[in-house]
N, C-alpha and C positions, 0 to 999 in steps of 0.2 A: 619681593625680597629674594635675594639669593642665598641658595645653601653651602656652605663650605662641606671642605671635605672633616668630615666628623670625626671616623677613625683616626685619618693622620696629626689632626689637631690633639686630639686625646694621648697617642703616641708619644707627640713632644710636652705636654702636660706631664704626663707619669708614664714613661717610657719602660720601667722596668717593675710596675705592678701589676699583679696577677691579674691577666685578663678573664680567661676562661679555662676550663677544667674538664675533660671527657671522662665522666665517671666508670664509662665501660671501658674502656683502652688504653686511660692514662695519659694522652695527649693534653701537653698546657701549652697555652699561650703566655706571655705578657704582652703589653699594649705595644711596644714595638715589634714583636714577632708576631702578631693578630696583623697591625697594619702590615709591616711585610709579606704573612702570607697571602692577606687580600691582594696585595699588589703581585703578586705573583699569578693569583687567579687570574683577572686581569688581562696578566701578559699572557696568559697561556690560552686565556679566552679570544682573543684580539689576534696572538700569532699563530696559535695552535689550531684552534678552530676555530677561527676566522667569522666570528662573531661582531654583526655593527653594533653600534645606538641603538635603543629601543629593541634589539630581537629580545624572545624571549630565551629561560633556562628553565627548563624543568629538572625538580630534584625531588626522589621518590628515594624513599630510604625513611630511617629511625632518626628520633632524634641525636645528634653529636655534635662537639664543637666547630665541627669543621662546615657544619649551616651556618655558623655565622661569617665565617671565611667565603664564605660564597655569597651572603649578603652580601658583606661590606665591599667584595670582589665586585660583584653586580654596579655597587655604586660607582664605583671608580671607572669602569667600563661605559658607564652609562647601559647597562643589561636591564632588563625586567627578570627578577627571581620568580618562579611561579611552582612554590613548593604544593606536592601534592598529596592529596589523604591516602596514607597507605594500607587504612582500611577497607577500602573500594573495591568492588569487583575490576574484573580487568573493562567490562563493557563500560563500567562508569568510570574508569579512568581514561578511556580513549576518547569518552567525550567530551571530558576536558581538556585533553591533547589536542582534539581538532576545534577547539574555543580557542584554546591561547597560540596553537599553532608556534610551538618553540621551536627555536633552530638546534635546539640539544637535549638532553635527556641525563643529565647524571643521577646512579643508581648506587645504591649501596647495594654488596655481593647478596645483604638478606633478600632482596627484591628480584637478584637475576632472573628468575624465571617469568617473573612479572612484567619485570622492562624488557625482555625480548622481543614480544609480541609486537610492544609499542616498538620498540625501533624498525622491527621489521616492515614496519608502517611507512618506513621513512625519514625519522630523524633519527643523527648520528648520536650514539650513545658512547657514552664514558662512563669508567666503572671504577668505583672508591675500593675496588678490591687492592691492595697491598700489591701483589703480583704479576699479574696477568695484562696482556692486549699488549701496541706500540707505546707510542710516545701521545700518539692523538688517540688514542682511545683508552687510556689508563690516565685515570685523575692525576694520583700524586707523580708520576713518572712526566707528565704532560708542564706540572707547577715545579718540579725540578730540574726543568730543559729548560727554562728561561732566565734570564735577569731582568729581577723585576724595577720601575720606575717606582722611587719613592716619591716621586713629586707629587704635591696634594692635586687630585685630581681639580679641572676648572672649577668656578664657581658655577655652578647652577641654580635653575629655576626651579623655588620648592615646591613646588606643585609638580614636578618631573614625576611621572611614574615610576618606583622604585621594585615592589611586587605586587603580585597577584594574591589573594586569598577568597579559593571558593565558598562562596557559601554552600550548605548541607544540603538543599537543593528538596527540603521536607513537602514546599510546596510550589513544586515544580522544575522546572533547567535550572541548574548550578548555576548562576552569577560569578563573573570573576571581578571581585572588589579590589578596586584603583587604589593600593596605599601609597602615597608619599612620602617625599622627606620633612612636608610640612605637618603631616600628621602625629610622623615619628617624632617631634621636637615638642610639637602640642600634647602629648600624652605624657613625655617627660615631665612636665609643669601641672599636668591634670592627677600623676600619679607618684613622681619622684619627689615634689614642693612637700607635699601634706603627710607624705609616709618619710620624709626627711632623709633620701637615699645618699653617701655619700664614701667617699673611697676607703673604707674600713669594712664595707658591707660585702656580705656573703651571701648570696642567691642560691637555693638549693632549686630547679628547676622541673619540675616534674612533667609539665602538660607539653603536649605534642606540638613539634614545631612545623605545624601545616596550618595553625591557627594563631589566630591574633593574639589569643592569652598566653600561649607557650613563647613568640616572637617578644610581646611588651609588656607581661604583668611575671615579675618585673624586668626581663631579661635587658630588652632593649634602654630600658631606663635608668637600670645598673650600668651598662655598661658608657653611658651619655657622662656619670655621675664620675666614673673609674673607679667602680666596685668590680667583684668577682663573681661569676657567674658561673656554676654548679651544674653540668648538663648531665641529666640522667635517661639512659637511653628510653628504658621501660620507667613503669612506678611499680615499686615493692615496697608494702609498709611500713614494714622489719628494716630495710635496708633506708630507707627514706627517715626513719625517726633515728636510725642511728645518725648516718649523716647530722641531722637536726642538732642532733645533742653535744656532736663532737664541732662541727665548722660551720653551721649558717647562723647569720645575726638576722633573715626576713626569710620571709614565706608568702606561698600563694599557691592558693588551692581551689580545687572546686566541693564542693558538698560532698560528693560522692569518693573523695579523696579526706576529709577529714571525717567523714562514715565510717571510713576503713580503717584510719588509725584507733579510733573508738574499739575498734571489733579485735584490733592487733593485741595479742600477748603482750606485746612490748610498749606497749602505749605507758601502764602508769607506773611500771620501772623507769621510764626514757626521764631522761633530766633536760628539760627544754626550755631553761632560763636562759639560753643564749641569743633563743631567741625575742630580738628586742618589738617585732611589727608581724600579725597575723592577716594576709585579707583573702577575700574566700569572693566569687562571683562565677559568673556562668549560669548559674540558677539559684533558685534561693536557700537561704541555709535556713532549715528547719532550727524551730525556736527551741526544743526539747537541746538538741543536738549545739546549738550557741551557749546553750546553759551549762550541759555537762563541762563543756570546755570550761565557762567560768568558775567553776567550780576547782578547777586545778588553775584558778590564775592566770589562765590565758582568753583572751579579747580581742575574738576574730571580728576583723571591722568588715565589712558586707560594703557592695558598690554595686555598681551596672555599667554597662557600655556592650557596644555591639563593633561588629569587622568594621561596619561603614562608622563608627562617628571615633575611631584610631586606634584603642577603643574607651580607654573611661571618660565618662559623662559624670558619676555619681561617686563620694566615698563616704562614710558613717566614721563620724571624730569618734574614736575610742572608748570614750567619756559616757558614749552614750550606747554602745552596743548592749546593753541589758533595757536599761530604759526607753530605747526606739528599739527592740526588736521588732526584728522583717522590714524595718525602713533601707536605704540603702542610701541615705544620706544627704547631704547638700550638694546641688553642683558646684564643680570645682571652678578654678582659676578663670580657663578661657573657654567655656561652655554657657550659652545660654538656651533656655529652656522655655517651653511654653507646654500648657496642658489644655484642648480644644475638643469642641465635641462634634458631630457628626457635619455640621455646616461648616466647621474652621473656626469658629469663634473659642476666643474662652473664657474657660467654665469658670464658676465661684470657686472660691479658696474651699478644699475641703471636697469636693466636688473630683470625680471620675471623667477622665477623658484620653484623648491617646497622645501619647508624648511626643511632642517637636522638639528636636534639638537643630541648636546652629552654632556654630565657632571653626576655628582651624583646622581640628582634627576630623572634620569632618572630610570624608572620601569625594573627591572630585566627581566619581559615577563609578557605573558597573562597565567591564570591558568590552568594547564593541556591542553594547545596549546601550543606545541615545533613549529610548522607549523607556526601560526598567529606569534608569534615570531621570527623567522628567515626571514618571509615577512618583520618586519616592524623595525629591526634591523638589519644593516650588521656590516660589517666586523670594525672593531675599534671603535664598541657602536654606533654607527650616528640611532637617528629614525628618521624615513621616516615619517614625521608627516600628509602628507599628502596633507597640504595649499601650495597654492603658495602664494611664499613674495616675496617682493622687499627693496634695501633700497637703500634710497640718499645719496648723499654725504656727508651730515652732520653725517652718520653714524644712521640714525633713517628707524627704520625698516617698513614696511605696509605689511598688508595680502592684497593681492589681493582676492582671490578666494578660497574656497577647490578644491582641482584638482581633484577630483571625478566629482564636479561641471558644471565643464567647460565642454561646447561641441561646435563643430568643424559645421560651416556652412558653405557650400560652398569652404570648404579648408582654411577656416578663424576658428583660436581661438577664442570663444567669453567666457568673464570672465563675470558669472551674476552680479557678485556685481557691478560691472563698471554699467551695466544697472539699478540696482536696486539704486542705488546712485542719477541718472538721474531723475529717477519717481519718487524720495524722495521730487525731489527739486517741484513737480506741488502740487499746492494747496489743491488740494482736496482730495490725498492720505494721510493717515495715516499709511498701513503698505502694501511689498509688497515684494514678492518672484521672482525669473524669473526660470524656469525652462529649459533643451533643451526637446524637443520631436523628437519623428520621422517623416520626408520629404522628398516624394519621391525626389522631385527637388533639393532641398539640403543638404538633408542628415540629418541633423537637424537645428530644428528652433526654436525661443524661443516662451516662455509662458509665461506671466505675470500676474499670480496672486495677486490679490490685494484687499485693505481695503480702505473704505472711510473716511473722517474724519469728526466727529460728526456737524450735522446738514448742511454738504456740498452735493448738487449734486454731484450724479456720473457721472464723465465725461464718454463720447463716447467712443468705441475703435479707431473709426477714431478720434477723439481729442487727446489721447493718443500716435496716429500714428503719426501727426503731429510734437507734442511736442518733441517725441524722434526723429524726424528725424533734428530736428532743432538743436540736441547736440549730436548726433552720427552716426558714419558710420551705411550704409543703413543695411550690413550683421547682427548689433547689433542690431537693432529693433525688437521688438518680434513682431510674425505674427499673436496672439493671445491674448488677453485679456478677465481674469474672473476675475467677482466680490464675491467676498465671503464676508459673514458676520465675519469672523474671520477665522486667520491663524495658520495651527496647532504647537505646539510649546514643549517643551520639559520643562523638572522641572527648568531648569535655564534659561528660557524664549528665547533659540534659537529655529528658525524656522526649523522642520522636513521635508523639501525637498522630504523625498523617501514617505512622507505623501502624498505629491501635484502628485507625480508619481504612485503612486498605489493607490487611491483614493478609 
């Protein structure tokens, strides 16, 4: 199947509804001026700096509207985007630099000192700074020397590589994840069908657009639909529930982002009947934290998906977010699922094992890793995601664990999250990790790293021995409790594990 060009179709659809919105600088699109400035990209890409097919574009910078003008530029060029964490030391952004090996480097002026290094490396950089450099080395100076071709770019093959998205690289080299144009259409139908996206819709946008969630839950699926999309540079609570309350009709967050609203002054002043669809993934939303929200009328639906499967896999029908808490739902539209255990077979209904998924939005592979690819893809597309699930009878699915995660004491499975669930429920924890470690006596024993919660004593290790032994088998009790001032955690606010193991 071949892909049309999607912005320009959309353009002539609803040419003069609001595309997109820079909350920090005030720049709007509408769907004809989005398609134009992409084709502008484009031209400036192609004559300016002299970019083929398939090179790569590196973009290091904050999130703003003008990533998506570079996406949808990428597409029409036929370019790879290969946006990058701009949390990253510079030593681990150079390793991605010479993974994806891009023929450019655009930087927003917060990064100058960051992307100099890189370019002085050897690729040519261009700078979103407003004033500065020529014609070839200053972004908007660069897309205002051209005339752009409105023509929809050809049809291609949806499997074309569109970007790169590295993974976090917790347990080991960074991977650079193959997204498509066939994944980006599959995730529309996996996330935009069931949350009912549609050109009325207001996207307030908070998560970082070097990830799959900040790129498609819901950005990229809004904008497939010709809704409006809401790009905020940073997240601030205060500024983020105002927004909320004044212009967005959907939302999407991570746990660690509706934490924060909980914790904001402005939380149970904010009037947030506008918004019509709540969903929250990246990690699991703690079931204390699902309640409070319900409690004010709002029904954050929980999902799952990862960079490689485009990414949802999972959403939880509304209907049921109190009644399946921690579940994360049924799979969607074009997602099929399988749950297997250590041989590949699989398990009873009810029953623990690590997740297969297959369908469209699954990533073609890792970039320039045939190896990592063949690991985590077999035979009839199935990837080997990694988590263990389970599901009930009603057909609703749970992550138990990462099976990376899980370690073996005493010739016993222990799943950490089962533990971390436990110490969720004692008063005076706020956040908390379990780890295994090494023991002579049994091979491995857990570790329970943890956060206090504001103005509470910390309880004892023996008070926390206690309490776990009072709701769990003896093998599941970590042997071990630290107190840390804070847990380390990644751009979408999941907890980095191989952090707490290599310290």
């Amino acid at each position: 199947m071949d892909m049309f060009d999607l912005l320009a179709q959309r353009a002539q659809v609803s040419p003069e509804r609001p595309a997109l919105e820079d909350l920090h600088d005030g720049t709007r699109y509408s769907y004809r001026e989005l398609n134009a400035q992409a084709a502008r990209f484009s031209a400036a890409a192609t004559r300016r700096w002299h970019l083929k097919p398939g090179d790569r574009v590196a973009y290091l910078g904050h999130s703003r509207a003008e990533f998506f003008v570079m996406l949808f530029g990428c597409a029409k060029a036929g370019l790879i985007l290969v946006p990058l964490n701009w949390r990253l030391a510079l030593p681990e952004l150079q390793t991605l630099m010479a993974d994806a090996e891009p023929a450019a480097l655009i930087y927003g002026p917060e990064f100058k000192d960051t992307a100099l290094p890189l370019i002085e490396a050897g690729v040519p950089g261009i700078s979103l700074a407003p004033d500065t450099g020529d014609n070839d080395t200053n972004y908007h100076k660069a897309l205002a020397s051209v005339i752009p071709d409105l023509t929809p770019h050809p049809p291609r093959s949806a499997d074309t590589p569109w970007y790169l998205l590295y993974t976090s690289g917790t347990t080991g080299r960074p991977k650079g994840v193959i997204q498509t144009y066939r994944m980006m259409e599959a995730n529309y139908f996996n996330i935009g069908i069931p949350v009912g996206l549609n050109q009325k819709d207001v996207l307030l946008n908070v998560l970082p657009l070097f990830h799959t969630g900040g790129i498609n839950l819901y950005s990229s699926a809004v904008l497939m639909a010709g809704g409006s999309v809401l790009v905020s540079r940073t997240f601030d609570p205060e500024q983020a529930l105002s927004v909320l309350a004044e212009r967005a009709t959907i939302f999407f967050g991570v746990p660690a982002i509706y934490q924060a609203f909980l914790e904001s002054p402005a939380f149970n002043s904010a009037d947030l009947k506008r918004i019509r669809s709540w969903g929250c993934g990246g990690a699991a939303l703690p079931a204390h934290v699902a309640k409070q929200y319900a409690s004010h009328d709002i029904l954050i639906r929980t999902g799952m998906g990862m960079t490689e499967t485009g990414p949802t896999v999972f959403l939880l029908d509304e209907e049921n977010v109190i009644s399946k808490t921690g579940s994360v739902g049924r799979p969607q539209l074009l997602v099929d699922v399988r749950i297997v255990d250590v041989q590949g077979r699989d398990v009873a209904s009810g029953e623990a094992g690590e997740l297969l998924v297959r369908g469209p939005g699954i990533t073609p592979g890792y970039w320039k890793r045939p190896d990592a690819t063949s690991d985590a893809i077999s035979d009839g597309g199935w990837f080997h995601s990694g988590d263990v699930a389970r599901c009930d009878a009603d057909g609703h699915y749970y992550i138990v664990d990462r099976w990376k995660d899980m370690f073996i004491s005493g010739g016993e499975n222990v799943f950490p999250a089962e533990v971390e669930k436990v110490l969720h429920e004692h008063p005076a924890i706020e956040d908390v990790a379990v780890i295994g470690v090494p023991d002579e006596r049994w091979g491995e024993v857990g570790k329970a790293c943890y956060t206090v919660s504001h103005n509470q004593k910390p309880p004892s290790p023996e008070t926390l021995t206690t309490f776990c032994r009072e709701r769990l088998a003896g093998y599941k009790v970590p042997k071990t409790f630290e107190l840390l001032e804070q847990l380390p955690r990644n751009a979408l606010g999941k907890i980095t594990k191989q952090s707490l193991r290599n310290p």
